[in-house]
N, C-alpha and C positions, 0 to 999 in steps of 0.2 A: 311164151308168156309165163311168166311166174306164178306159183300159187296164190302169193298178194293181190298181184294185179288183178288176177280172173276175181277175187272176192270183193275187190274196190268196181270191177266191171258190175258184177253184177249187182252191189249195194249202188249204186248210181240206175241202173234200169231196171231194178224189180220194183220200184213205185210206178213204171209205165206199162207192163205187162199185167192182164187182165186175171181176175181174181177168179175161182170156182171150183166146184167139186167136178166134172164132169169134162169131160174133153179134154185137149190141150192147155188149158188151165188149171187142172188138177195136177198135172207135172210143175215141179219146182223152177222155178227161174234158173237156177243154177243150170239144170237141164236142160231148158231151153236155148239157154245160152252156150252150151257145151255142143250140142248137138250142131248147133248154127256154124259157129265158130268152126266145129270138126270138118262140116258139110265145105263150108267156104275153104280152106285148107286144102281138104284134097280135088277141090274142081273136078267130081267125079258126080256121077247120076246121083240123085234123091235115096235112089232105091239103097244104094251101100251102104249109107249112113243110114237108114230106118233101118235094116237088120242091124246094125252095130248097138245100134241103143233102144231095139225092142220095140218100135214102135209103126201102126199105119202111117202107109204112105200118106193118106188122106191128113192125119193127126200130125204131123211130121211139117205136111204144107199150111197146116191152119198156125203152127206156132211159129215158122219162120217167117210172115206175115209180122209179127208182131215184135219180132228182133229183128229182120234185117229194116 
C-alpha cells in the first residue's frame, strides 16, 4: 500500500472512528488503522502487534473493534 492510499484510507474512516481523550480514542485514526492493518498482514497473535506499537492488549482489542 502506498503512502497515498493509506492517507485516502484513512480520510474515508476517520469520520466513523470514535472521538476522545481517553482510551483508544485518543490514538489517531492513522494509528489505528496502521496498527489493524499491521495485525491483519502478519496473521500472528494480538500480542506482537501490541509490543510493536506500544500498546495494551486490552486498548489494542477495543480499537480493532472499530476498524475491522
Amino acid at each position: 500500500m502506498s503512502p497515498a492510499h493509506f492517507d485516502e484510507l484513512v480520510s474515508l474512516t476517520e469520520p466513523h472512528l470514535p472521538r476522545g481523550r481517553r482510551g483508544p480514542a485518543a490514538i489517531s485514526a492513522a494509528w489505528h488503522i496502521f496498527a489493524v492493518l499491521f495485525w491483519m498482514a502478519q496473521g500472528g497473535p494480538q500480542g506482537v502487534i501490541v509490543g510493536a506499537v506500544d500498546v495494551a492488549q486490552s486498548t489494542f482489542s477495543k480499537f480493532c473493534d472499530h476498524v475491522i
